[in-house]
N, C-alpha and C positions, 0 to 999 in steps of 0.2 A: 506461632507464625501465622502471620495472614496474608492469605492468595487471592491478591485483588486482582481477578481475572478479568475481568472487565474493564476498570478503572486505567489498571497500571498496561494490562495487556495487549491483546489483539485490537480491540475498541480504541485503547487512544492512539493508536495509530490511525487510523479509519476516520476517526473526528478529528484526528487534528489536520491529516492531507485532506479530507473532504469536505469542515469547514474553515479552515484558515489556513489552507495552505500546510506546508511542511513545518517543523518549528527549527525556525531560526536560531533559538539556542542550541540547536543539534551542531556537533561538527565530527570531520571523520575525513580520510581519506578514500575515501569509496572502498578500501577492501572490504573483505567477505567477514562479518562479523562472528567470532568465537569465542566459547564460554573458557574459563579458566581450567576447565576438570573436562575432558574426552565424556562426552555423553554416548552411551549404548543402546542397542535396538530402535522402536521407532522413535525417539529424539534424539539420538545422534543420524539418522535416513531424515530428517525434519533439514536437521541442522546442513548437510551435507547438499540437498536439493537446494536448500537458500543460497548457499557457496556458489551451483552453480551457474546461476544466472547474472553473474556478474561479467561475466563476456558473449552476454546472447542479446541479438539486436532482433526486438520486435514491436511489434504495434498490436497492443489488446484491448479490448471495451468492455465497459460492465454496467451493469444494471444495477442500484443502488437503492437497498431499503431500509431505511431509520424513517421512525414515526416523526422527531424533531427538525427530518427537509421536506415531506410529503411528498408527495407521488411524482414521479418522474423523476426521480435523480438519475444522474447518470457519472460516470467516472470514463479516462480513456487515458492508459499509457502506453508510451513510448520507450525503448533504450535503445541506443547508438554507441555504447560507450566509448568515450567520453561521457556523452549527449544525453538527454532525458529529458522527459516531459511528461508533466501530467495534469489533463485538465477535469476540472467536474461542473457540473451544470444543477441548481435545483429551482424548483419554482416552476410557475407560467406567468405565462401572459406579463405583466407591468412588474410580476416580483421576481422574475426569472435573474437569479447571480448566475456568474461565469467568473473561473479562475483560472489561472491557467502556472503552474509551478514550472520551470524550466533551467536546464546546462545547456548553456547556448557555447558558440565557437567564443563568443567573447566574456563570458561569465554567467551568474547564476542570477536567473529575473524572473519575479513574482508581477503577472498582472491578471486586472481585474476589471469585469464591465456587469453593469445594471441594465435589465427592460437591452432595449434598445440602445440605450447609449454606447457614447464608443469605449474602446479600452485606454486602458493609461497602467505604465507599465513604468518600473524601478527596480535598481538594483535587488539583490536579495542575498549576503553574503553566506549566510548558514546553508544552503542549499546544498547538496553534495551528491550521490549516487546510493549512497546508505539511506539518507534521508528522504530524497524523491521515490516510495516506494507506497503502495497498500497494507506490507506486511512491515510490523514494528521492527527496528533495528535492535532494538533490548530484549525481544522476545527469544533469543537463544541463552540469553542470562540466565532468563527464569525460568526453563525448562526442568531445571533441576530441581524444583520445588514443587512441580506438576504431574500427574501421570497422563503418558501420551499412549494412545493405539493407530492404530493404522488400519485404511482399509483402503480396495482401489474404488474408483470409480470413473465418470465419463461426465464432463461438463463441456456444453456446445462442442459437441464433437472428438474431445480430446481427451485418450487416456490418462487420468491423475490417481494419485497419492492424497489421499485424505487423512489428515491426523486431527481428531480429540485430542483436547487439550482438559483437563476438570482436574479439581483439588486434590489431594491426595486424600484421604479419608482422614478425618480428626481431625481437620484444619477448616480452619472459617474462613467465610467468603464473605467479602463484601461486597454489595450491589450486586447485580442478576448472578442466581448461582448455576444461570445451565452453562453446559461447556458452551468452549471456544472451537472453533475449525480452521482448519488453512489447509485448504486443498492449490496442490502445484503438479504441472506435467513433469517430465523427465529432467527437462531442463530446469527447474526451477522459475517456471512462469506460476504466479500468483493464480488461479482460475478460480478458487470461491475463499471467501474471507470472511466468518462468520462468530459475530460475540454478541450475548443477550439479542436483542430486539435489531441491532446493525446489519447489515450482509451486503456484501458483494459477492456478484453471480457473474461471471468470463461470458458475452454472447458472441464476440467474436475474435479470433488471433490471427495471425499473420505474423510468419518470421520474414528475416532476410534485410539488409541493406535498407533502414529508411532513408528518405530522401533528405536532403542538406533544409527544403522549407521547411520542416515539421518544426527543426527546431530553432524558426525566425520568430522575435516577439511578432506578434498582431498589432503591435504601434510601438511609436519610437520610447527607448528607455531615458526615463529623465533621472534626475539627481536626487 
């Protein structure tokens, strides 16, 4: 058995919402995603945190470090459910992208702006509430193949649940073999999100009611 922790894990999550958006091929009905076998101790507390942030409406920010976007990335989501949004920002100056993934009241749109220029914005059908996320929608599959621990901690401010994710012993890895992280508060809010040389860091949360603009495109949606 090989635990591409990296590859298949926490990571491609994190590169696929942070450089290209969500993937499209994903689909799903926004429920709370479940392994086929009752998972025990800390990855079934993994699994059960993730469930609950499926009816929590908040708005959180992250600080984003992969060597492959350089310095200053940033991430920021949104849930409203329904609703969702998620945008990330890399670069300066002339190379600076913007993305912005989104469930809008009329469906699901992917837009994007360069430098300065304006946004231009499109349908985006794969989009869904599983999928506008930091943390991978498969990663409760493959728990069962991982050994998880848990510890608490405290990111910008917020009591969390931190679980290691690393191979079982005897089993190969490919690509970086240090573990994986996914730190979430009580509710199931994402606060650090960390594989190989990737991480996302929580700097700031806010629950409660967002606003109906959060989740308006930034320009009109073309065909």
């Amino acid at each position: 058995m090989v635990v591409a922790l990296v590859v298949v894990g926490i990571a491609a999550a994190v590169l696929l919402t942070l450089r290209a958006g969500t993937d499209d091929s994903a689909s799903g009905d926004g429920s709370p995603v479940t392994t086929a076998a009752a998972l025990e101790g800390p990855a079934g507390e993994l699994v059960g945190l993730l469930a609950n942030s499926g009816a929590v409406n908040f708005d959180v920010a992250y600080t984003v470090s992969d060597p492959a976007r350089g310095a200053g990335a940033t991430a920021h989501l949104w849930r409203r459910p329904p609703l969702a949004r998620l945008d990330t920002q890399s670069g300066t100056g002339d190379s600076v992208r913007r993305d912005s993934s989104m469930l809008t009241a009329s469906g699901p749109v992917r837009c994007s702006s360069l430098a300065t220029g304006p946004w231009t914005c499109a349908p985006s059908p794969g989009l869904d509430l599983r999928t506008l996320s930091v943390v991978p929608p498969a990663l409760a599959a493959q728990l069962g193949g991982l050994d998880v621990s848990v510890a608490d901690a405290t990111v910008a401010g917020e009591e969390v649940r931190c679980f290691t994710l690393a191979p079982r012993p005897g089993t190969s890895v490919s690509g970086d073999s240090r573990p994986g992280e996914v730190c979430l508060t009580p509710d199931g809010i994402p606060a650090r999100v960390a594989a190989g040389a990737t991480r996302l860091e929580m700097t700031s949360l806010q629950r409660g009611r967002m606003p109906d603009e959060v989740f308006e495109p930034p320009a009109p949606v073309g065909g």
